[in-house]
N, C-alpha and C positions, 0 to 999 in steps of 0.2 A: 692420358693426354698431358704434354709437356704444359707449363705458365708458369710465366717468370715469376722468379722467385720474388717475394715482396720488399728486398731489398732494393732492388733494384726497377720497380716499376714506374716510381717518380722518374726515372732517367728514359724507358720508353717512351712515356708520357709526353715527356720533352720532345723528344725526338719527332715522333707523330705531331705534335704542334708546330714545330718549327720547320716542318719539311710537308706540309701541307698538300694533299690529294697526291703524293709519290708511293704510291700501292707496293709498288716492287722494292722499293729501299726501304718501307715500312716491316714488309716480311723478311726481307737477309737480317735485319736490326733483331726482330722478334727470335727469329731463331736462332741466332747468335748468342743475344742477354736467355732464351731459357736454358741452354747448355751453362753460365756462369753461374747460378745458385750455387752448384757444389765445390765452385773454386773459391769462390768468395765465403763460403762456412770453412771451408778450410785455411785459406789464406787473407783473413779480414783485410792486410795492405793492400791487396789490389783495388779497394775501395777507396782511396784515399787522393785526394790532390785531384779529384776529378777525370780520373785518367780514362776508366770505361769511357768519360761522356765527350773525353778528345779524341776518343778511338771510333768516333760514332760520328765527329763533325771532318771535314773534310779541310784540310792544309790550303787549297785551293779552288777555287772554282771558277772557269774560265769559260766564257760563253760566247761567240762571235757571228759575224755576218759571214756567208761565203757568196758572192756575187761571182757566173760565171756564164761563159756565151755557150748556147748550143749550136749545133749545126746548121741551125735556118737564122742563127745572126740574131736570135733575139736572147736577151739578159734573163735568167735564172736565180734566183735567191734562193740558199739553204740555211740552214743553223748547222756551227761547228759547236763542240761542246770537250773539254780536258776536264777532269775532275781529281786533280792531284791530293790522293786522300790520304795517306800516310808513308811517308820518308823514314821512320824512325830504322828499318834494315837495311837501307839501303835506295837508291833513285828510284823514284816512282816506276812503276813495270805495268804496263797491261794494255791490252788490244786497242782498235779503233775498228766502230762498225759503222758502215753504211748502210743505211735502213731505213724506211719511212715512221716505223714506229721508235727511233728514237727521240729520244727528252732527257730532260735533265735528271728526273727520276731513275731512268733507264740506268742513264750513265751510271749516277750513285750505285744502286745496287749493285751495280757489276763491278764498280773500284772498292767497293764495301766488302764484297765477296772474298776480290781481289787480295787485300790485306793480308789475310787466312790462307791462302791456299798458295800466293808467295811464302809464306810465313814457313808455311809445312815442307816448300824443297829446301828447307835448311842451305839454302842460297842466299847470298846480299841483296835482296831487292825487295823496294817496299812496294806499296799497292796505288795503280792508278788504273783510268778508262778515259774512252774518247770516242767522239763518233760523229754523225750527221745526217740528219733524215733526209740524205741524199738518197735517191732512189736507181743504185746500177742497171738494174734487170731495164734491158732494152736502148740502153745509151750505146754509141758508138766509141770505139776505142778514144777517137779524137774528144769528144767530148767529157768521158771516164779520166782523160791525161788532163783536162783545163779545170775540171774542177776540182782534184786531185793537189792541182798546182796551186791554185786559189785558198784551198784548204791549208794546203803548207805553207803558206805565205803570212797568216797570221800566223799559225800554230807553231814555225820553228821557233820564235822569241821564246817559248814557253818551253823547249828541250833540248838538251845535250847530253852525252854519253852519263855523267855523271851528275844530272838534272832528272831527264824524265826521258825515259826508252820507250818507244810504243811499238807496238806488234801490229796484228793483221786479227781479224776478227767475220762476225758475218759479214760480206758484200766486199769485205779488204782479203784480198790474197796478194800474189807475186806481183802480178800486172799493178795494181793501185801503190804497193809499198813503192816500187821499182819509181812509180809517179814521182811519189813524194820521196823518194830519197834522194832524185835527181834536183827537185826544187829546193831541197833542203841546200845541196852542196851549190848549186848558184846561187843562193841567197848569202850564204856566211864564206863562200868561198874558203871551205874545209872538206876535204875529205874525211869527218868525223863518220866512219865504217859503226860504230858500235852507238850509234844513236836511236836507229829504226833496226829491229830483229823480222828475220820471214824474208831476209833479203833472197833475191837470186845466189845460184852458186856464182855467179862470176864476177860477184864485187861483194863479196862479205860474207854470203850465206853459209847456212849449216845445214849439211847433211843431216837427215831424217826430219828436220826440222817440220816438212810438212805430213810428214806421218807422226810425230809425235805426239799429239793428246787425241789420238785414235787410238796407238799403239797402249797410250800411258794407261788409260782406262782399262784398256784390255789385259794390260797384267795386270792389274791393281784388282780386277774381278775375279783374274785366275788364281791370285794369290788368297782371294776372299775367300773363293771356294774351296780350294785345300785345306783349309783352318776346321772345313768339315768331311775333308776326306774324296772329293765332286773333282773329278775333271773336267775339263769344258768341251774334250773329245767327244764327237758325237751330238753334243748338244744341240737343240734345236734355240734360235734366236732372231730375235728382232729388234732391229737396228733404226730407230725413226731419223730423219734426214736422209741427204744424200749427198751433202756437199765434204767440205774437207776432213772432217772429224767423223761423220759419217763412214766416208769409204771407209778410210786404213785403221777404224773400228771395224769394221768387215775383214778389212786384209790380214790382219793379227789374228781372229777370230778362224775364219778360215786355216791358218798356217798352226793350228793350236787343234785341229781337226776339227772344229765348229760347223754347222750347218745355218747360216744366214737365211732368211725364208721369206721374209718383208721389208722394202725400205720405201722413203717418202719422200717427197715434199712439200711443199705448201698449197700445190693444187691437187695431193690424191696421197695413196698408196699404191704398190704394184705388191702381188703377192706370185713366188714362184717357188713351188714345191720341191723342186727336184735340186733347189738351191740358188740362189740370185746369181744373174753371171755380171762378177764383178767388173771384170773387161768390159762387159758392156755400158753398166753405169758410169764408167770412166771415160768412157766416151760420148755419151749422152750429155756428161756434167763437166766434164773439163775440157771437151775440144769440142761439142758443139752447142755447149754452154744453153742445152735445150729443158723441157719440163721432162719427170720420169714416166709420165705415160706414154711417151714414146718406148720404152722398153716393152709393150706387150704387141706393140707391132712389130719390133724388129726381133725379139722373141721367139713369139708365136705360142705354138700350142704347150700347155701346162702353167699357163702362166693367166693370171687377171689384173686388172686397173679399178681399184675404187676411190671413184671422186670422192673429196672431205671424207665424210666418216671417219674412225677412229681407227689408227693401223693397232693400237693395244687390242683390238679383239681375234687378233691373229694369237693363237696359242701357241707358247713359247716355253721352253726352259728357262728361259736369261732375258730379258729386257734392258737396251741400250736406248737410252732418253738422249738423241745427239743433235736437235734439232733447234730447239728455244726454250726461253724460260715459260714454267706452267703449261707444259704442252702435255701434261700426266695427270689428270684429273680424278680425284677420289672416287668416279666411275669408273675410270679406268681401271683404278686401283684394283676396288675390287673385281673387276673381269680379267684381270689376271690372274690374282690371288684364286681364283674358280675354276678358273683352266692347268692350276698346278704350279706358278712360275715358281722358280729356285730362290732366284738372282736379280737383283736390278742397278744396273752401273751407269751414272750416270757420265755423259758425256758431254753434255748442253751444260750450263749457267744457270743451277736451280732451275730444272724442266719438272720437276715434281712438285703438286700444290701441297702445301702443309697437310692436307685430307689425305692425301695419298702416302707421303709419308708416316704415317701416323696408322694407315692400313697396313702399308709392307710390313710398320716394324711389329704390329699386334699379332701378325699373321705367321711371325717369324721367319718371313722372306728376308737373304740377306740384301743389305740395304747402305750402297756406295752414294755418298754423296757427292757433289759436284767437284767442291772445292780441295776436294782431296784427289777423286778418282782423275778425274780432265787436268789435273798440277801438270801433267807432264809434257804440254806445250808449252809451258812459262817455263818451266825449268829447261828445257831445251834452245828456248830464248835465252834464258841466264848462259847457258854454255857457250851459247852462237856470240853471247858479249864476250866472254870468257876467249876466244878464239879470235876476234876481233882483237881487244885488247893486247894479245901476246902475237898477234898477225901471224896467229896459224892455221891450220886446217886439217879438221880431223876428218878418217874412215866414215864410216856409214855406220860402221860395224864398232869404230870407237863411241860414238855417240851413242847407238842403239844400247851399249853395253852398260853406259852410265845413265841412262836414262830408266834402266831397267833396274837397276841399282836407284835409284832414288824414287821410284814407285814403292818398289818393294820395302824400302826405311820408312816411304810414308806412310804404307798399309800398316807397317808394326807397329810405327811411333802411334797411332788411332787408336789399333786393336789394344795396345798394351795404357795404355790413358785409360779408355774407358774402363777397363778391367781397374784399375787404381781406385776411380772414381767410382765403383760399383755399381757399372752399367755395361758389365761383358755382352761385346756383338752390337753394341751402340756406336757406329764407324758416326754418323753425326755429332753424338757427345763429344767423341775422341777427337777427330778433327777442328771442331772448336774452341774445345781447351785448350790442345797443339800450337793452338797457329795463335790463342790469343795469348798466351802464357809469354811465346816467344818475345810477341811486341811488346807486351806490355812491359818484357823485364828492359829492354831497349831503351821504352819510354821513361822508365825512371831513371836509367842512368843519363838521360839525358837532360833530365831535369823539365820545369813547368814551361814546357815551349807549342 
């Protein structure tokens, strides 16, 4: 079992007191400081000038009202929330979610994450999040476009191309970003294209951009398993969600000869033996934006629907966590580990509780962590800036090329770390050291800011 190392427990300590009843930013913090014990025995300067403990507090934190009209004319109040956590590689980078369970804690964890797994596409961009316990499921477009606008209306003061770049996240896809990037450019009257990433093609966007941290996890586990000789051909797998990162974790998975067999969401599982028909969830979930129990009606025979319970008890070779944070529970853990599983890639924002990982890695399951395996929607944002910037526009097939390419640096840059730090096959260890070594060397040169 991982604990930090006693150098550095005073500064946990901190952290847990100063960020009071924030569960989720409490755990990314924990698991981050117990990966540094063996950076900090090797490199005592990283201890110095307080840097871990500016790496742990956040650049900004910005918290707002979103007042907005529904359809029957009466006024709605949300919580918006920006948590611009560290700038030192570059403009703040990372999603905005709409969701009833977010807070401020939420945010943290995810721009704390964020830091790290920017860090690891060896791209210019530092670590941020945003969000609002806006609730989409069941608003009308009209509605979706007013508070959308509302929400951009404080939020642009806080971002520009070379300030703070925000993505798309749970509940933000095309439709939402498209909201707000129209309120953006009425408000500064600028066409600043490289402000918001996840755009449409037809004002900025980037090809594969919405298959990207589907796709990215999916080499990143292919290349995991190689390292032991495993194709993914044939494979049997389970994939929890079934929204963006969900699917085209399926579509990769499938094109790589995989066998898909369960996906989710928040009201059940569907399990189908003979293989999930993708096309169909794609239609279920992106055009008639419905729950996945309808797949065992439009289906039919070979196929079931289980309300809640647990889709980890479906037996798999590979496991794809692509749903939410801690959706993987040390039960879970072990009823995988008992039905044989290989592999487990994550594709969610820390979907695995510290008990579960702590099972895979005992059990010798290989074991992708978030902030490295999922990088490859942020880095495909970085290009989609990258493109923006130079007002160009690449292939499908340019994109998918380089994105494939910087999976695969990030899976080595891990594997070849923890082997350094003697901890071969610890893609956790590896990815933490990576991404923290990166800023940290950043933050010295830039001195105590």
């Amino acid at each position: 079992m991982s604990t930090v190392d006693e150098k550095l427990e005073p500064i946990l300590a901190e952290v847990l007191r100063r960020n009071a009843g924030e569960a989720e930013f409490h755990q990314a913090v924990r698991e981050v400081l117990e990966s540094l014990g063996r950076v900090i025995a090797k490199h005592p300067d990283y201890a110095d000038n307080a840097l871990i403990e500016r790496i742990c507090e956040p650049e900004r934190q910005i918290i707002f009202r979103v007042p907005w009209v529904d359809d029957k004319g009466r006024v709605q109040i949300n919580r918006g929330f920006r948590v611009q956590f560290n700038s030192a590689l570059g403009p703040y980078k990372g999603g905005v979610r709409f969701h009833p369970s977010v807070n401020l804690g939420i945010i943290k964890f995810l721009g704390f994450e964020q830091i790290f797994k920017n860090a690891l596409t060896g791209l210019p961009i530092g670590g941020g999040k945003g969000g609002s316990d806006f609730n989409p499921r069941g608003r009308s477009d009209g509605e979706i476009m007013r508070f959308c606008q509302s929400f951009m209306t404080e939020l642009h003061r806080h971002l520009g191309e070379h300030t703070d770049v925000p993505a798309g996240d749970i509940g933000v896809g095309a439709r939402e970003i498209g909201y707000m990037f129209g309120q953006y450019k009425r408000l500064t009257n600028r066409y600043e294209a490289g402000v918001l990433t996840g755009k449409g093609l037809a004002y900025g966007g980037s090809r594969a951009r919405r298959e990207a941290t589907g796709y990215g996890a999916t080499y990143f586990v292919q290349r995991m398993l190689a390292t032991k000789g495993i194709e993914l051909e044939d494979k049997r797998v389970v994939v929890s969600g079934s929204g963006n990162v969900a699917i085209y974790t399926m579509e990769k998975i499938l094109s790589f000869g995989g066998k898909v067999v369960a996906c989710s969401d928040s009201g059940g599982y569907v399990v189908d033996e003979s293989g999930i028909d993708l096309a169909l969830v794609k239609e279920i979930k992106e055009v008639r934006r419905g729950r996945i129990a309808e797949y065992v009606r439009l289906k039919g025979n070979g196929t079931r629907y289980v309300e809640q319970g647990s889709i980890w008890e479906v037996a798999c070779d590979i496991a794809m966590p692509s749903a939410t944070q801690n959706e993987l529970t040390g039960k879970d853990a072990r009823t995988l580990v008992v039905n044989g599983v290989l592999a487990v890639g994550e594709g969610a924002n820390m979907p695995s509780t510290p008990d579960a990982v702590r099972i895979f890695q005992g059990a010798g399951v290989l074991f992708a962590p978030g902030k490295a395996a999922n990088a490859g929607g942020v880095a495909t944002s970085a290009l989609e800036m990258q493109q923006n910037a130079s007002r160009d526009s690449w292939t499908f097939e340019q994109t998918e090329q380089r994105l494939a390419e910087i999976m695969g640096n990030i899976h080595d840059r891990c594997a070849e770390t923890a082997e350094e730090y003697g901890a071969s096959g610890d893609y956790v260890l590896g990815a933490n050291i990576v991404g923290f070594v990166r800023v940290a060397e950043a933050m010295r040169a830039l001195g105590v800011i």
